[in-house]
C-alpha positions in Angstrom: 20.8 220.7 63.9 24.4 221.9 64.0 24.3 222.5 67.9 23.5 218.5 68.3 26.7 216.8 67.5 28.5 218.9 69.9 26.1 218.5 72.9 26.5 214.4 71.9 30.4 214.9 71.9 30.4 216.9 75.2 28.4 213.7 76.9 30.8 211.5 75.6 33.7 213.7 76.7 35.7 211.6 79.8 35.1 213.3 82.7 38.4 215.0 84.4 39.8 215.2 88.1 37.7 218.1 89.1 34.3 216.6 87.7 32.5 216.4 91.2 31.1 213.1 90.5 34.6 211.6 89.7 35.5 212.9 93.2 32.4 211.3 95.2 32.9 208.4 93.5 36.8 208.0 94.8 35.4 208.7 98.4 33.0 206.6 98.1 35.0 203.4 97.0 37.7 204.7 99.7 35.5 204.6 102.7 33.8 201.3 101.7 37.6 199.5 101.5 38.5 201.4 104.8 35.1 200.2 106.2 35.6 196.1 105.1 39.3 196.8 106.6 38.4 197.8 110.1 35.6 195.4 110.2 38.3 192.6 109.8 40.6 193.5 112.1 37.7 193.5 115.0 36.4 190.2 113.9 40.3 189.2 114.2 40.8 190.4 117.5 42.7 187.4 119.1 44.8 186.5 122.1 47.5 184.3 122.6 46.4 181.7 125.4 48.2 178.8 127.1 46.2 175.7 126.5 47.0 171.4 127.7 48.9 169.9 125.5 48.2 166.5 126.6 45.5 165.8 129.5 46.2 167.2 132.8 44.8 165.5 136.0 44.4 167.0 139.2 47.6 166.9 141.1 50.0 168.2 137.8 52.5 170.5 139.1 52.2 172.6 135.7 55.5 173.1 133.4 56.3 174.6 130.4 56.2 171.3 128.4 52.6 170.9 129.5 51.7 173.9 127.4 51.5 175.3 124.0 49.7 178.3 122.9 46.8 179.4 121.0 46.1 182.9 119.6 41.5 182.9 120.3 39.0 184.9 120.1 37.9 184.6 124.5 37.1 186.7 127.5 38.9 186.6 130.6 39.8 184.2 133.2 42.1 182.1 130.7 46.3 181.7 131.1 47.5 184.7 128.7 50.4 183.8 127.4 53.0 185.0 127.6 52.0 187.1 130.4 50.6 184.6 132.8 53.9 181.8 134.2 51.7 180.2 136.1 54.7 177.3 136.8 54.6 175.1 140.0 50.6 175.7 140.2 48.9 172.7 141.1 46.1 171.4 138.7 42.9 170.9 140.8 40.3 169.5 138.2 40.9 167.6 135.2 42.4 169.7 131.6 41.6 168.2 128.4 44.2 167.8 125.7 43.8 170.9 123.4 41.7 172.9 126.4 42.1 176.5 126.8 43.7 176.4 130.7 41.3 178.4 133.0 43.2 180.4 135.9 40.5 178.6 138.1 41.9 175.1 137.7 45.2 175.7 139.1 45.8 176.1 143.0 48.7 176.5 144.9 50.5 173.8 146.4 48.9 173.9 150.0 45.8 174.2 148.9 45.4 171.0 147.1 44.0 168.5 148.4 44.1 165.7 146.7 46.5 162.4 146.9 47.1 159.9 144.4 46.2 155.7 146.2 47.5 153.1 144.0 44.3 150.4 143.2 45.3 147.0 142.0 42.4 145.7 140.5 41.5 142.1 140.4 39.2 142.4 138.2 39.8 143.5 134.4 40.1 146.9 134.1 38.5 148.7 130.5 40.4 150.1 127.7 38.8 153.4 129.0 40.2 153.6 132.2 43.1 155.9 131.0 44.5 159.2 132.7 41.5 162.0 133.2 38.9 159.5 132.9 36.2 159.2 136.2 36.1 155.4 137.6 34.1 154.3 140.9 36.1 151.6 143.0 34.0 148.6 144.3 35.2 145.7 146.7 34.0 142.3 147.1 34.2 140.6 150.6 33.7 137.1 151.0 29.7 136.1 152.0 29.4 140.4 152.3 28.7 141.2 148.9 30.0 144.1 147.0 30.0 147.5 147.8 31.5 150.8 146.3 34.4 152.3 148.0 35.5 154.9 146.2 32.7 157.5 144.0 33.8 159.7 140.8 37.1 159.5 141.5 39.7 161.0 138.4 42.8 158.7 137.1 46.2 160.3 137.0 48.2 157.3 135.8 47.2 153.2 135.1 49.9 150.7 135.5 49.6 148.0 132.7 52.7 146.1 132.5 51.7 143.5 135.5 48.3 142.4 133.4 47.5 143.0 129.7 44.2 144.2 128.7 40.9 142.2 130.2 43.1 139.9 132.6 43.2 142.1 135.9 46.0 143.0 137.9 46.2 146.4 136.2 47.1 149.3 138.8 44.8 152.4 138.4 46.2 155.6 140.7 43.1 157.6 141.6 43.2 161.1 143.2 41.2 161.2 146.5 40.3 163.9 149.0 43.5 163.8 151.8 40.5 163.3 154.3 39.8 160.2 152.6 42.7 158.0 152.0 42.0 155.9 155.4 39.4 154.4 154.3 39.8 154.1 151.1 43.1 151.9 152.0 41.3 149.9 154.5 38.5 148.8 152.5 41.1 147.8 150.0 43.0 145.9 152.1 40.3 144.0 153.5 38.5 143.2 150.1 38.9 139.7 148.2 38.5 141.3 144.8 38.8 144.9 143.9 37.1 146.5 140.7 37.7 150.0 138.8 34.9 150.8 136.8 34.5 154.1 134.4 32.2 156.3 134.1 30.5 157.2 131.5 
């Protein structure tokens, strides 16, 4: 009976700094912190890229005020900034606002091929018809019918200010193939009433 209370107080007795389990339960804890810390910085592993700040349409000779930059999470073939100065490229497809800028849409400056042809519409020209979008080009010829002149073609700029909205007279600048532009120009100067429509 006089043995007990000491083997009770010996249990209760905090454990010190050379009690084995004190010290495997301090790695323990350490390496589960130091495991949650490097498992963040993987999953935060990102890379500042150049991305549009506002739409870019094929012909763009690319700037530094076309740009900002976006720190991603992305594999290669993007602009890295600030590695990549890819000023005085040409842009060959169509950018989206807020689009991370693949090294595949820029060309250099002989290589592009495309050429902007001013289309004054007679007919009204939709609110949707803006830079970037994809519009086909029909013309209408007197007893001939209509007929489609121009396929898919992307709008770098539309000229408002000689028609409002829905009256016609608009001019929409679409980029075509250099190969192209002859007929494109003839059919338009032959037709009695020229349409832009969008795609899609």
């Amino acid at each position: 009976m006089g043995g007990e209370p000491r083997a009770v107080v010996a249990r209760l007795r905090r454990p010190g700094w050379r009690d084995p389990r004190l010290v495997v339960g301090v790695l323990l804890i350490a390496a589960a912190v130091a495991g949650v810390a490097l498992t963040l910085r993987e999953a935060d592993r990102t890379a500042p890229v150049y991305t549009a700040r506002a739409v870019l349409v094929p012909g763009t000779v690319l700037e530094e005020s076309h740009v900002t930059v976006a720190h991603v999470r992305v594999g290669e073939g993007y602009l890295a900034a600030p590695d990549a100065e890819p000023w005085g490229l040409v842009v060959a497809r169509t950018v989206a606002e807020g689009e991370l800028i693949p090294a595949s849409a820029l060309v250099e400056r002989d290589a592009f091929d495309g050429r902007p042809v001013a289309v004054t519409a007679t007919m009204p020209v939709a609110e949707t018809v803006v830079p970037g979008a994809v519009v086909d080009v029909w013309v209408t010829d007197a007893g001939a019918g209509s007929r489609r002149v121009g396929a898919s073609l992307v709008v770098s700029a539309v000229d408002r200010e000689d028609g409002a909205f829905g009256t016609g007279g608009e001019t929409v600048y679409v980029v075509v193939a250099a190969a192209e532009v002859g007929a494109l120009l003839e059919s338009l100067a032959t037709g009695d009433e020229v349409a832009v429509v969008g795609i899609g």
